[in-house]
C-alpha positions as CSV (number, residue, x, y, z in Angstrom):
1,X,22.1,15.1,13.9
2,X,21.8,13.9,10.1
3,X,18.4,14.8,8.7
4,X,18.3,10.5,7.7
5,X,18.1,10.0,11.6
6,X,14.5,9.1,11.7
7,X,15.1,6.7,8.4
8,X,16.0,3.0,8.7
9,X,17.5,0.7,6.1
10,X,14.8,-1.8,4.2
11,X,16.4,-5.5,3.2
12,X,15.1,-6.2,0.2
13,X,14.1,-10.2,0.0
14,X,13.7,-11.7,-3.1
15,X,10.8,-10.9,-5.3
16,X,8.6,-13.5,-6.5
17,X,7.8,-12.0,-9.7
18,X,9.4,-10.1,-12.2
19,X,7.3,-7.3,-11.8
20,X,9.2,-4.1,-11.2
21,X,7.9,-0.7,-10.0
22,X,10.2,2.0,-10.3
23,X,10.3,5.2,-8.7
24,X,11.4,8.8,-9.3
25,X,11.0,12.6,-8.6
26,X,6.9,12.2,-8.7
27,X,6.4,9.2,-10.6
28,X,6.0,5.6,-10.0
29,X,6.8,3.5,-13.5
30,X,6.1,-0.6,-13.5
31,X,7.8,-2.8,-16.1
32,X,5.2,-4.9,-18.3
33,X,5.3,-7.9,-16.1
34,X,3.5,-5.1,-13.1
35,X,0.7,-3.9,-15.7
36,X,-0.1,-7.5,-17.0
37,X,-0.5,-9.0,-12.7
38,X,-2.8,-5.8,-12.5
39,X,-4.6,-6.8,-15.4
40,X,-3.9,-3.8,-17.0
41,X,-6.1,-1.8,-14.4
42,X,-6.6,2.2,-15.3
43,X,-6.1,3.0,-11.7
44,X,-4.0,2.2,-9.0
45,X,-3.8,2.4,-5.2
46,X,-0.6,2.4,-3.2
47,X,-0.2,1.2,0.3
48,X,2.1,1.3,2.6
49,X,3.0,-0.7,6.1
50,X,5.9,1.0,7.9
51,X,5.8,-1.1,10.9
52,X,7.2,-3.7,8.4
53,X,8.6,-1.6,5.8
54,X,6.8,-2.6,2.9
55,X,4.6,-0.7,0.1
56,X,2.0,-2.4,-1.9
57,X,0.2,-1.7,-5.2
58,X,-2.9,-2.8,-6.0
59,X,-6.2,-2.0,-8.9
60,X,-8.8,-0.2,-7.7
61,X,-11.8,2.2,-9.1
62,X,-11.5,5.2,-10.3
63,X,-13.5,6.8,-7.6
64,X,-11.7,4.9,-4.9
């Protein structure tokens, strides 16, 4: 038993944008195209739906 048993593959469909969030060890990076859809927001909330493998980012408050 692999410990990736529990994983399953995402297909990736094509973006509509060309934002790009990137991430590594503890940090989550977005290109310029990201920041400017965001408006530039100071803060950030990420989501996730694992029933349909997909993670979304979106501006919040700081407080949120």
């Amino acid at each position: 038993m692999s410990i990736l048993d529990k994983f399953t593959v995402i297909d990736l469909i094509k973006t509509r944008s060309a934002s790009v969030a990137t991430i590594s060890d503890n940090v989550l990076q977005f290109n310029n195209a990201t920041a400017a859809e965001l408006h530039y927001a100071s803060h950030i909330q990420v989501l996730i739906n694992p029933k349909d493998k997909q993670f979304a980012i979106r501006a919040c408050k700081e407080d949120a």
